[in-house]
Residue, then its C-alpha position, 0 to 999 in steps of 0.5 A: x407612428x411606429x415604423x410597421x405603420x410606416x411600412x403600411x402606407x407604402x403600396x407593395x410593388x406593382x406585380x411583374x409585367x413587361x409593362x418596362x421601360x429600358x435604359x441603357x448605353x450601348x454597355x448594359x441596361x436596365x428594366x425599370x417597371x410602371x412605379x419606378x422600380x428598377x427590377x432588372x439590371x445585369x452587370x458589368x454587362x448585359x450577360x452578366x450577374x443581375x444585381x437588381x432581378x426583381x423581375x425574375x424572383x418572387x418577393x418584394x425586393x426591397x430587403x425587408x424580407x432576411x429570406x428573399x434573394x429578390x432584388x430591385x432598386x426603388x423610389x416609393x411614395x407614401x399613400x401611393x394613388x397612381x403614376x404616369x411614365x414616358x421617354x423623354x421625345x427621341x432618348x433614352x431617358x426615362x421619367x416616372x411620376x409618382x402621386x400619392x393621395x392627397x396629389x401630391x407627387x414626385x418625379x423620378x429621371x432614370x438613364x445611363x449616361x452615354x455621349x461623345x467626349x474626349x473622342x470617344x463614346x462616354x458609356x460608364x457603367x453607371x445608373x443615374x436616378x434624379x428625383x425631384x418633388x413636383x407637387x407639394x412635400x410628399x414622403x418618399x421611402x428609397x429602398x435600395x437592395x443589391x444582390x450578388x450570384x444570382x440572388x444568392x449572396x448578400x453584398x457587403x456595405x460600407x459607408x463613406x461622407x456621401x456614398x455607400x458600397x456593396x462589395x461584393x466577391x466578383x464586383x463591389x458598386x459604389x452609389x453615390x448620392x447628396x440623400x440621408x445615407x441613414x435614411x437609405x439604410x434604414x429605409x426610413x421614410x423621409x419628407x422630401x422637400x429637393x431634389x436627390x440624386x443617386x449615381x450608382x455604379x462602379x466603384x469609383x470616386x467622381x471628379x466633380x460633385x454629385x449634384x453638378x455630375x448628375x445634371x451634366x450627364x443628364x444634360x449630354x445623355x439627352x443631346x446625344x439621343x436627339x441628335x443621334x435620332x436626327x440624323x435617322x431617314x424615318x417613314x413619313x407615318x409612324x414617326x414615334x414608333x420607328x423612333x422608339x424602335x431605333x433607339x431600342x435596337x441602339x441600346x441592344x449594341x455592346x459597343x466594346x465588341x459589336x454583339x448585338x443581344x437577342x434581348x435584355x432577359x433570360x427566362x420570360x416565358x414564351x407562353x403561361x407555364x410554358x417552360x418555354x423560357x430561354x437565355x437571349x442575353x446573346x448575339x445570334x447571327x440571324x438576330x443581329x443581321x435582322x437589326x443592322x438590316x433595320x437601322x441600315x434602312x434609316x441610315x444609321x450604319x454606325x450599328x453596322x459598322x460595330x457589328x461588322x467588328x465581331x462579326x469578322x472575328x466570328x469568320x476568322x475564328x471559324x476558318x472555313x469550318x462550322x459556326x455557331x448560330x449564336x455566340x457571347x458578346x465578348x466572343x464566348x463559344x461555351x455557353x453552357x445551359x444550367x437552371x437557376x433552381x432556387x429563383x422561382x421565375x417571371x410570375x412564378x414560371x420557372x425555370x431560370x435559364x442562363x446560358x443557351x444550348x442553341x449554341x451547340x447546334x447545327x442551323x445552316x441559315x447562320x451563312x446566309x446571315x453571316x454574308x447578308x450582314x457584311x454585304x452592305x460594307x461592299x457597296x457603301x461608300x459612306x462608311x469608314x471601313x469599307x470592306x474589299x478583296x481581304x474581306x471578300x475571301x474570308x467570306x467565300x469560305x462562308x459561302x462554300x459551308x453555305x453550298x456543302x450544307x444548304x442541303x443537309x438536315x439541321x436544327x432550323x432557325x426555330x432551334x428544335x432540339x430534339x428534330x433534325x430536317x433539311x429546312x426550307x429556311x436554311x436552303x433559303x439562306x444558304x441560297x442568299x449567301x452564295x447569291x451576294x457573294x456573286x454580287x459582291x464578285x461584281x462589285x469588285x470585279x472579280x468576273x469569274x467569281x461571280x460566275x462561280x457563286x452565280x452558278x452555285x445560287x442557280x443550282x441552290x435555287x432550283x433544289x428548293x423550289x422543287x423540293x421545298x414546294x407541297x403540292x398537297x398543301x399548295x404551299x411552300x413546306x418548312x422541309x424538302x419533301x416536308x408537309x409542315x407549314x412554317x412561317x418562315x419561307x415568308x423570307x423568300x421575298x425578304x432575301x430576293x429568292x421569288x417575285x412576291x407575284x409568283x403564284x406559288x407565293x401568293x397560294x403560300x401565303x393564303x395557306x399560313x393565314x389559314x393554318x397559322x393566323x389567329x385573327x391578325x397574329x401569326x404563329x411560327x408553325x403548325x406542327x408540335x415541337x419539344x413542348x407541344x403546339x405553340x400557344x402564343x403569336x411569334x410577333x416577327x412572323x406577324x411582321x413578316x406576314x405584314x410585309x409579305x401582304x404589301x408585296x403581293x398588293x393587301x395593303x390596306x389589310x395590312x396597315x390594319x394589322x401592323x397598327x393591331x401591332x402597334x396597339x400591343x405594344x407596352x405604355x411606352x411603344x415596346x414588345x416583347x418576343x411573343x403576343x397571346x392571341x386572345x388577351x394580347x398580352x406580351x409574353x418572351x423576352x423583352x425588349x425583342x430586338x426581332x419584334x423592334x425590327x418588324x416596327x421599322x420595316x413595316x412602318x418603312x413599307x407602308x408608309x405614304x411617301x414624304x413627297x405625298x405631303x411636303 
């Protein structure tokens, strides 16, 4: 048999979806799609070069083809039949099988390794593949094709006894494995009769042998995520989805910093052939005070207590002046938007994006956030940095930018690029940050504080109650004098602003469920925006609407939406940012850190209590 018959008995790879599992250590991640298939992992973090962009770049990604810049690291077996995935119980180590036709099959273990040693968090960057046959003697191809600069660089490869090295300008990664180096590099197939393992990251020797380091680190990874798992407050119901949800938020965390990504990609498309498709691979402010809020509900303020790290640097760096809705992980201010012209995008839906214009923007809900996100510190006496006095001032210099601006048009929280207005969630916000800062005064008993941001929460609230409101729509508007209707003056009862039983509220709601709902989805907006209407559900909007249903007493309507939700989720209990109201499938970037939220808060809201049933 020659080796192009050879190649005929591999199945070409499985088309780009968000059918993906992540990876990951809190330092980077990595997407690994239904066969096995990492077709997505950027480093040495999560804003970095993608080495492996499958996902984005048409081709098969295996190297065969001298022209591709497409790039992916898989396990393939002959005569593929079928495969199952999952997440091993409450971790965040994946397994895949594989069958070929004869049922015969094969099992591949895919993490990064993350556990506690030596006082501190083991995060390497590393990717750790161990594959071991499970059904008779199958035939496997490993074809491993790294690229460099987006695509655009082939790497050098040298050969050691037992590793290979891809050397690149920037970053040169060493895989270190117990396979047939020839095999790999040929991508020759070969009958597999043990297990292998492949450790594939920084150019480093191992202390111990690849074989003993791979099931150590597999074994220390597991224990770690089930112990961090037990240790979460979860809802009575929906046990699995919440704790899914966690973990992905867990993995959304740059530890070296405290950022938290939007998501792990650039450029899914929002909706088919949108152009709608964005760099998330950030830290927004709003996005990241929405995920603490999240795992703070669990108890789990570890998250919170790294985020507060950036985020106080984000507050000194701007002295009282503006701040930016979003920022780099490691701090960056510049994140300069450019397109990647010769990839061809998810699905052949360019363009690429790196880099995010929103940084440049005005969005006045970024105080609201900024004080929202570090409330928590001053009230909760489990953590080991408390916040005081110190920290109270600098955020009072985020409150008085919260008064001056609460009124002022900007961008809003959806980020339009080519309309300022003075958006109701904004004001909203604005009102949120002066009113905890009256809150906090309290805590710590700065009376004539709190009298003066209670003063200002006052005035703030009643502006927007008279100007926010439409008598012609009977609804709370997305602008001051606005007409518009816009999901987002659902988080009036989110941040506290209004009863849930106030009569402008309710008569709010009915009007989005109107305007805004296809069926259990809910759309960000009404009006047009730089692209046209949206086509897609927004899926935080769904949640929000889910928890603005509870309050206001639908709750058995939206149980009934939330598990419509739950059913969109991916094979392994995932979303994206977006859902198509008419075929559910995920669009935007994935893994969503909103969407995870959203999981969390309404399973927490809805769930019966545990003492209905211990």
């Amino acid at each position: 048999m020659t080796v192009a018959d050879d190649s005929r008995r591999f199945a070409p790879p499985a088309e780009p979806s968000l059918s993906m599992g992540v990876i990951g250590n809190c330092a980077f991640s990595a997407l690994i799609d239904v066969r096995g298939r990492i077709v997505w992992c950027c480093l040495p973090r999560f804003d970095g070069d993608p080495v492996f962009n499958a996902l984005i770049e048409p081709g098969t990604g295996d190297g065969d083809d001298s022209t591709s810049q497409s790039s992916a690291f898989a396990i393939e077996i002959e005569d593929f039949a079928e495969s199952k995935q999952w997440y091993e119980p409450n971790t965040a180590v994946l397994r895949t099988q594989l069958f070929d036709k004869s049922g015969q099959g094969i099992e591949i273990t895919d993490f990064a390794p993350r556990f506690f040693s030596r006082s501190r968090f083991f995060r390497p960057m590393t990717l750790v593949r161990r594959v071991r046959p499970i059904h008779g003697a199958p035939r496997i191809r490993v074809a491993l094709n790294i690229r460099f600069d987006w695509g655009r660089r082939e790497p050098l490869i040298t050969q050691g006894s037992n590793h290979l090295r891809y050397v690149g300008e920037a970053l040169t990664l060493r895989l270190n494995t117990d396979a047939p180096l020839s095999h790999l590099l040929s991508r020759q197939p070969f009958v597999m009769t043990r297990e292998h393992n492949f450790l594939l990251g920084a150019d480093e020797s191992l202390v111990d042998g690849i074989v003993d380091t791979a099931r150590l680190f597999e074994q220390e990874t597991v224990t770690y995520w089930r112990r961090w798992s037990q240790r979460l407050h979860i809802s009575l119901e929906w046990q699995d989805a919440v704790i899914r949800a966690a973990i992905t938020l867990k993995l959304s965390l740059f530890e070296d910093t405290g950022a938290i990504v939007a998501a792990m990609t650039t450029s899914i498309p929002e909706a088919p052939g949108s152009q709608r498709n964005w760099d998330y691979r950030f830290c927004w402010l709003r996005d990241a005070f929405f995920v603490v809020r999240a795992l703070n509900s669990l108890s789990e303020v570890g998250t919170l207590e790294d985020y507060l790290r950036w985020l106080s640097n984000v507050v000194v760096q701007a002295n009282g002046g503006h701040i930016q809705p979003l920022y780099g992980i490691g701090l960056e201010r510049e994140l300069p938007e450019s397109v990647m012209a010769h990839l061809g995008g998810y699905r052949g839906m360019g363009p690429v994006r790196i880099g995010n214009q929103a940084q440049e923007h005005f969005q006045h809900d970024v105080y609201g956030n900024v004080v929202l996100g570090a409330a928590q510190a001053f009230h909760d006496h489990r953590l080991l940095h408390r916040a005081g006095l110190a920290e109270f001032k600098r955020l009072e210099a985020v409150g008085e930018q919260a008064a001056r601006t609460y009124d002022k048009p900007d961008a809003g929280m959806w980020e339009l690029r080519t309309r300022a207005r003075i958006h109701t969630s904004s004001a909203l916000m604005c009102w949120a940050a002066c009113d905890r800062l009256g809150k906090i005064a309290l805590a710590l008993e700065l009376p004539e504080r709190a009298t003066y941001w209670q003063g200002h929460a006052q005035r703030m609230q009643e502006h927007i109650l008279r100007d926010a409101w439409s008598e012609e729509r009977q609804a709370f508007a997305e602008s001051f004098g606005g007409r518009d209707l816009d999901a987002s003056v659902l988080l009036m009862i989110e941040v506290g602003f209004i009863d849930p039983k106030d009569p402008r509220f309710i008569a709010t709601v009915n009007a989005l469920e109107t305007h805004l709902c296809d069926g259990p989805y809910m759309r960000r907006y009404e009006a047009s925006d730089d692209f046209g209407r949206p086509e897609t559900a927004f899926n935080i909007c769904t949640f929000w609407r889910i928890d603005a249903l509870t309050r206001i007493g639908r709750k058995a309507q939206a149980r009934e939406i939330f598990e419509t939700m739950l059913a969109a989720r991916n094979h392994l209990g995932l979303l994206s940012e977006d859902t198509h109201p008419v075929t559910g499938e995920m669009w935007g970037n994935f893994p969503q850190t909103y969407s995870m939220v959203g999981i969390i808060n309404a399973a927490m809201r809805l769930s019966a209590p545990w003492e209905s049933q211990v």
